[in-house]
N, C-alpha and C positions, 0 to 999 in steps of 0.2 A: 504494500500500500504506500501511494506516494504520502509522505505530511504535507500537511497544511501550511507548515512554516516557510516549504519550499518555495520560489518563485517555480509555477506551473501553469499550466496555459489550462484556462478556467473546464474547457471540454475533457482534461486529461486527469479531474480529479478523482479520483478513487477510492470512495467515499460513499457508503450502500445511504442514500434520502438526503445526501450532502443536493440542495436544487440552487439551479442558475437559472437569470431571464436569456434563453435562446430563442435567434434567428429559428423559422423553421427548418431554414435546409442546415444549421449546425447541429437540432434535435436531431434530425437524420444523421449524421456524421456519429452523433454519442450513442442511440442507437445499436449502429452497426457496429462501434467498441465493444458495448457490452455483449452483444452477440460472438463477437472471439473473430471479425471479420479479418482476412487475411493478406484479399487483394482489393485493389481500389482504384479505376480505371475512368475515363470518360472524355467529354468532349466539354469545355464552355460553352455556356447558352444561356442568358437570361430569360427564363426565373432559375434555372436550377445550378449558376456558377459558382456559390456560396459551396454546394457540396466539396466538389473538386476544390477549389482553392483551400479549405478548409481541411483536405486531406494534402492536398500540396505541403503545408503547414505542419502538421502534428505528424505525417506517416513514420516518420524516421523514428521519431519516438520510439512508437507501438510496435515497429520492427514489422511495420506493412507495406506489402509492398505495393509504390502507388504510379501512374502516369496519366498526363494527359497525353491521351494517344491523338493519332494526326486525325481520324476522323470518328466518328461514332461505330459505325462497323467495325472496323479495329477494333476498337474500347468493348464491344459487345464480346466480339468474339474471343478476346484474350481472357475477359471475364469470364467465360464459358470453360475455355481451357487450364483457367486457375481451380476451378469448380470441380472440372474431371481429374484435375491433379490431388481433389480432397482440402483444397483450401475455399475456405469462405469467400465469396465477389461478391463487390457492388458496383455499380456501372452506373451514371449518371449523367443527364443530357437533357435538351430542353426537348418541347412534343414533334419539332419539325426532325430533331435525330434521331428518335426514332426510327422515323419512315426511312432515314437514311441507313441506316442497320436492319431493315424491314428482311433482307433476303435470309443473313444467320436469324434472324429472330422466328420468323416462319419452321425453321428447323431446329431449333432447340430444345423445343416442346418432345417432340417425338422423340430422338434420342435419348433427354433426361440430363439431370445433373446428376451430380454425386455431393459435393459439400452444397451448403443452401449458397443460390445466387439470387440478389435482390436487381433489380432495375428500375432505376430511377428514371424517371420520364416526366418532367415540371410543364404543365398547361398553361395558357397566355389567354383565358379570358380576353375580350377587349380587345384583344390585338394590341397590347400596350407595347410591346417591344419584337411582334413578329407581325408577317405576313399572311398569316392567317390564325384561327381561333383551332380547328382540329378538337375529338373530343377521342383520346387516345384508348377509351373504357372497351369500346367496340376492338380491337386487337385481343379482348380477353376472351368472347365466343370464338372468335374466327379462327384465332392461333392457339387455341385451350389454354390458356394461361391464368391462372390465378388474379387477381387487380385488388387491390388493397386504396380509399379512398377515405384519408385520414381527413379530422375536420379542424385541426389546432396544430401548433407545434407541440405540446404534450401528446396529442395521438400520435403526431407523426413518431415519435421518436418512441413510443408501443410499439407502436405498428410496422419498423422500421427494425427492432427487436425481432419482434412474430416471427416476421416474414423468412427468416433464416430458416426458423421451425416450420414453417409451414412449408418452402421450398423443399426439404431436406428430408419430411413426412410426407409428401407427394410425390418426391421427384422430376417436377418441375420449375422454371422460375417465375418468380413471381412481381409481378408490375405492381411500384408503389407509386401511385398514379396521385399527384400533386398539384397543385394552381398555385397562381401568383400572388393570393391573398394568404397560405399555408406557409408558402415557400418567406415571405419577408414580413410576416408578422412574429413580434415577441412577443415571447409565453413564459411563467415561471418552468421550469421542467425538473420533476425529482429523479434524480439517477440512482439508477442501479448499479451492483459490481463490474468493475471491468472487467473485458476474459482477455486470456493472452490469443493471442493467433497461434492456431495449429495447420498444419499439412501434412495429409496422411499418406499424400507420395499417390503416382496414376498407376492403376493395374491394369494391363491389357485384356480387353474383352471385345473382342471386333464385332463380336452378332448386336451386341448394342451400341457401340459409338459409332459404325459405319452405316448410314442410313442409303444402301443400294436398293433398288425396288424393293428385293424380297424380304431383307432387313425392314425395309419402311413402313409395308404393311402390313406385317406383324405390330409396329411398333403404333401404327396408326390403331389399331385396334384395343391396346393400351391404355392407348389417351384417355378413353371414358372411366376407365377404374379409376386411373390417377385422379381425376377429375372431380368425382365421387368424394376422393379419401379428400379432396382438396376445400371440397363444402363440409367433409364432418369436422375436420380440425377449424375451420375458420367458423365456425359457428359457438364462438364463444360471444361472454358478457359483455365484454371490451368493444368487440367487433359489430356486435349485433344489439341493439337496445331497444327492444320490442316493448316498451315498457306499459305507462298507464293505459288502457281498457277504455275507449269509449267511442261510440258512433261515429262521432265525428277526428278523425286522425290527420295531421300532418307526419309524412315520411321523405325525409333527408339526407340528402349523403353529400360527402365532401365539404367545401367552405363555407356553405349554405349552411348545412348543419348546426355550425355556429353559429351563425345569424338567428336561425328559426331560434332557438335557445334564449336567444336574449332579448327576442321580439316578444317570444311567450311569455316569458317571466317579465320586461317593462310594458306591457299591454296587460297583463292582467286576467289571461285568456286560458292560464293553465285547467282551471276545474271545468271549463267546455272544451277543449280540446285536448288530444293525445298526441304528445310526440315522441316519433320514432326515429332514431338515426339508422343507419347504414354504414360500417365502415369498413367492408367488404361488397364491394360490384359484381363482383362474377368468382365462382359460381354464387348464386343466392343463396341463401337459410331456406329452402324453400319449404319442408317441412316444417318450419318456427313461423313464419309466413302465412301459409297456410291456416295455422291453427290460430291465428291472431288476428287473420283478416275475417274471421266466421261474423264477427258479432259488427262488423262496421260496415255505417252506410255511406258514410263520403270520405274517401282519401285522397287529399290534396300533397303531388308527389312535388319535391322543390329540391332541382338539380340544376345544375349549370351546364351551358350550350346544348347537346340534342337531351330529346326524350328516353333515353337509353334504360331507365330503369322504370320511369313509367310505362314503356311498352312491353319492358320484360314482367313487368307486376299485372296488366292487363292481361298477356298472354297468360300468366302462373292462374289467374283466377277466372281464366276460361277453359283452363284444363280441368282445375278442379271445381267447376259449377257455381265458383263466388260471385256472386252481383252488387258489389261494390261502384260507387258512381266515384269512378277515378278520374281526378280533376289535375290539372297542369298548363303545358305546354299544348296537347291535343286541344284540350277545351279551349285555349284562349286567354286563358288565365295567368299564365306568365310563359316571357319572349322565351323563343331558343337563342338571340342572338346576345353576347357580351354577358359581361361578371353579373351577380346578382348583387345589387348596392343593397342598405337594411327597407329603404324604403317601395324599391321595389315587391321583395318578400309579403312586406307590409300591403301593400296596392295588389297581389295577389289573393290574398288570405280575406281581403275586405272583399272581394269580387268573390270567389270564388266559395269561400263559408258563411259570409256575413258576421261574424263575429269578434270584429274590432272595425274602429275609423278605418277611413280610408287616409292616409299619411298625408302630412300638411302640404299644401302646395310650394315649390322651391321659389324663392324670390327670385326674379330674375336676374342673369349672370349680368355681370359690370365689363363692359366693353374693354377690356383692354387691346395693344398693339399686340398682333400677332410677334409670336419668337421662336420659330421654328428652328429645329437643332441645327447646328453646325460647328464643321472642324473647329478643330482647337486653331487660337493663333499660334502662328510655326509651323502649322503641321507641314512635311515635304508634299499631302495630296493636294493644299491648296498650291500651291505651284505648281504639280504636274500636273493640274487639269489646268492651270491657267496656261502651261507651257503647250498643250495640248491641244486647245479650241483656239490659241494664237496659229496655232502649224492648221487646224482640220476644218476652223471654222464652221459653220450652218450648213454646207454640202456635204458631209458625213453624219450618220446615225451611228448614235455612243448609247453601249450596252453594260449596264451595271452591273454588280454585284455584291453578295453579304458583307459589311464589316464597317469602317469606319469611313469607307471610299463610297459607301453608299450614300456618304451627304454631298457629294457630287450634284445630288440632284437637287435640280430646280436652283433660282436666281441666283447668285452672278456667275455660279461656273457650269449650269446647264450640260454635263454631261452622264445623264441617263436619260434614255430615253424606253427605253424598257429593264425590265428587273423579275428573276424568277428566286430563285433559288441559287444554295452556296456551288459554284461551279457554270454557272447555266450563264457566265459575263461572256463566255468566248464562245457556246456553244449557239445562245441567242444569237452573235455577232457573224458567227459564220452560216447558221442558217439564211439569217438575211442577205445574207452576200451569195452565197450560190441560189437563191430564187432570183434575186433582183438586177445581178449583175453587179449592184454597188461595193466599193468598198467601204469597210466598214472599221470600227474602233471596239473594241471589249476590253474591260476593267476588271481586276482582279489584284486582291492582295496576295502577301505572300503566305499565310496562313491558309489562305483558301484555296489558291493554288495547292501546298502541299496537302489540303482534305479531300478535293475534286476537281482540281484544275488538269491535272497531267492528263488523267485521259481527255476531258476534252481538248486540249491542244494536239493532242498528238493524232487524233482524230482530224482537227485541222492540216494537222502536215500531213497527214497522209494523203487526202484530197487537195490540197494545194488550193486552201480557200485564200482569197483575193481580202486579205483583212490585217488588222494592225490589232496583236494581241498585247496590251498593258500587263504587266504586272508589280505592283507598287508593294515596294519590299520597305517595311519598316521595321521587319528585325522584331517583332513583338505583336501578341495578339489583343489589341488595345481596346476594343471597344468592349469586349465583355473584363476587362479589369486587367490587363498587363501583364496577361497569363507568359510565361516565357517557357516555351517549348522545347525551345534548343534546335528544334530543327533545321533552321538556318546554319549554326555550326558544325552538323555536320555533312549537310549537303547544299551542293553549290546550285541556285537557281540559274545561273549559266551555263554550266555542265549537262544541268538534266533537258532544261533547251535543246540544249545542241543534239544530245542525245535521244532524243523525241525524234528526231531528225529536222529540225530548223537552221536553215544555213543564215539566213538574214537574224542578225541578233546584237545587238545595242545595247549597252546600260548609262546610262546618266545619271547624273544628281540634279537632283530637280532646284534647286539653290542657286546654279548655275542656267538662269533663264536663258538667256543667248544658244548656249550651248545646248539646252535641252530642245530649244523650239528647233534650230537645225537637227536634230536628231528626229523629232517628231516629225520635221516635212522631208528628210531621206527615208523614215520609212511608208507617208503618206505616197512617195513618186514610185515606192518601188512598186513590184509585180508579186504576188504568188503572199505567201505567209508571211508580215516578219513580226518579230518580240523587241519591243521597247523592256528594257527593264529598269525599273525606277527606283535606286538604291539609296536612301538615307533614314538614321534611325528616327522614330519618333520622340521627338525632345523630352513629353514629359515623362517616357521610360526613360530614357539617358539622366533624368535628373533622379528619377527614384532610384535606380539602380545605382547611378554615385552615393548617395546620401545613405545607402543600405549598407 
């Protein structure tokens, strides 16, 4: 046990009811301590960079081992491989990495783990810091996966606990499926013992790690046992809170949960209404469900983005003959789009049970000047886009991409003009250039390059698309917090150029205007591929990294 007299980093105390006010994603991090977790892997992504960084920080400690891998795939898959090795994983990543690790995740399932593997997967409600909202619960029928949807930093970091035991009593992994009001709200949180990390070494068994046809479905046929054992163990207290008995019920899962909690108790509503949380998605309690739902005539379900467990609740009480009049999202009663604020909850519960106000009206918002983000001052991207639209001007189409180079877009430096996904700067760039005949500009950092860039480029040289691919290398991945990968040190974005096979290829300091705009209009005149590469670090890493 460490003492208290030590300086110690307040997550690493060791101490069984010793409680701190935790971030949710640092509950998550203590957690998977007390769990005895071993590896710890992922990608940065706001909401869920707090995990990773968090373990950046303490892993040496605990003698775990930890990386930001170069993409989420990776991150999933190595976690998978720590797993079969008999070491604890957790893998963590915002909802759009997911899908970018969607191919191992698809096959995880079937194969199985061996030590528990948790996966973290943080929601954006609102779309406050992504490109779309995504509701990642649906991946737990389709891939049979477990989904855990905590309502507090205190649940998360139960539930963050569990989930080892649940992985580990199933043999599969299991999705702790989180949002942005979970993820960056503080909670008091009381800790449990720490466990040390163990690794019980990988034993060779090919009929189940090798998933070839006949392996697979055998192993497909599996899935439903596992599956089964996966709703008995998660149907505990903690997870499942079926509680007061009455007609009329409200039932909750995830951020909302908390909400409905503090709406029923500051309204006054408890002795006419029943609440029920949810802090498991899939599989349901369906048999605790069942026998709860006998005596109730209106159940008002209140989830965030789709109807996901209101139509699973609909369907459960058409199987077994319930005629409950189930109210939500279907009825009209509250949106599927964006977070649920307290007064929304409220505005539903008034429509849809009658039994409270309908929530005050908001005064109207005060006109302020708009202040839309943008670069930092120094940054080298505001130069290289300024040294960029000096060389390409208004007769070239400039295609974006994820990171800090996406504020490119819109007034004074106007260079995006479409935006998809991390990778998709040079793939958008060169689609348009082989339909259109134009040549064309695509942007990409050097982070995003080394997560998804290479094959698109290399894609590009192989067709010999008529295009001008950027890459703005600032040496650090700045926009989700100055995560530093190292990846620049040990491979050269020059090198791997060239070796993609690009003959045309250039690097500048974008500091250096003059010289950058000539370099941007010898690769505007030339023919076939070429790579700009935009090399200077970003200042306010150089300052923290000095002062560290």
């Amino acid at each position: 046990m460490l003492p208290l007299t030590k300086t110690v980093d307040p997550l690493l105390i060791d101490l069984e009811g010793h409680a701190e006010c935790l971030l949710g994603n640092e509950a998550i991090v203590r957690g998977a301590l007390e769990a005895g977790v071993a590896f710890a892997s992922g990608y940065p992504g706001t909401p869920s960079t707090e995990v990773t960084d968090t373990f950046a920080r303490i892993a040496a400690d605990r003698g775990i081992v930890f990386e930001y891998s170069v993409n989420e795939k990776v991150a999933l898959e190595l976690a998978f491989a720590a797993s079969l090795a008999g070491a604890r994983s957790i893998v963590a990543m915002k909802h759009l990495g997911l899908m970018s690790a969607g191919d191992p995740l698809s096959t995880i399932p079937y194969i199985g783990v061996e030590a528990g593997m948790v996966i973290v997967s943080a929601g954006d409600p609102s779309c406050r810091t992504s490109p779309n909202e995504q509701d990642q619960r649906h991946l737990g029928p389709m891939l049979h996966i477990p989904v855990l949807d905590p309502a507090t930093p205190a649940e998360a970091h139960a539930a963050t606990r569990f989930a080892f035991e649940l992985s580990e009593g199933s043999r599969l992994p299991v999705l702790l499926r989180v949002t942005t009001r979970v993820c960056h709200s503080r909670a008091v949180v009381a800790y449990g013992p720490l466990a040390e990390p163990r690794v019980a070494g990988f034993r060779r068994d090919p009929d189940r790690y090798v998933p070839v046809p006949h392996n697979a479905r055998r192993m497909r046929v599996d899935l439903a046992k596992r599956i089964e054992t996966a709703r008995e163990l998660a149907t505990t207290d903690a997870l499942v809170r079926l509680g007061s008995r009455r007609d009329t019920v409200i039932l909750a899962a995830g951020a909302p949960a908390a909400t409905c909690a503090d709406l029923v108790r500051e309204l006054g509503i408890g002795d006419r209404v029943g609440l029920w949380t949810l802090g498991v998605v899939h599989p349901l309690p369906e048999r605790e469900l069942v026998a709860a739902l006998a005596g109730v005539e209106r159940l008002l379900v209140v989830e965030e983005l789709s109807p996901f467990l209101e139509d699973a609740i609909a369907a459960l009480c058409a199987r077994h003959g319930l005629s409950p009049r189930i109210l939500g999202k279907r009825s009209g009663h509250l949106p599927e789009a964006f977070e649920y604020e307290p007064d929304i909850i409220q505005r539903g519960i008034h429509a849809a049970l009658g039994i409270c106000p309908a929530p005050p009206g908001r005064p109207e918002a005060v006109e302020v000047a708009p202040r839309p983000p943008s670069l930092c001052p120094g940054c080298p991207h505001r130069a290289a886009y300024l040294a960029a639209r000096a060389a390409f001007g208004d007769e070239h189409l400039y295609f974006n991409d994820i990171g800090c180079y996406t504020l490119g877009y819109g007034p004074p430096l106007q260079t995006a003009d479409a935006l998809l996904c991390m990778g998709a700067g040079f793939t958008l760039a060169a689609g348009v250039a082989r339909v259109t005949g134009q040549r064309t500009v695509g942007f990409m950092g050097d982070g995003t390059f080394f997560h998804s860039g290479m094959p698109a480029l290399l894609d590009a040289a192989k067709e010999s698309v008529g295009m001008v691919a950027v890459i703005l290398d600032n040496e650090v991945t700045a926009m989700t917090g100055f995560q530093d990968n190292e990846t620049n040190r040990v491979a050269s974005i020059e090198r791997i150029v060239r070796a993609l096979g690009v003959e045309q290829v250039e690097t500048l300091d974008p500091y250096d205007l003059p010289a950058a705009i000539a370099t941007f209009e010898r690769a505007r005149d030339a023919a076939g591929l070429s790579v700009v590469i935009v090399q200077r670090a970003c200042p306010v890493y150089q300052v923290r990294r000095s002062a560290s």
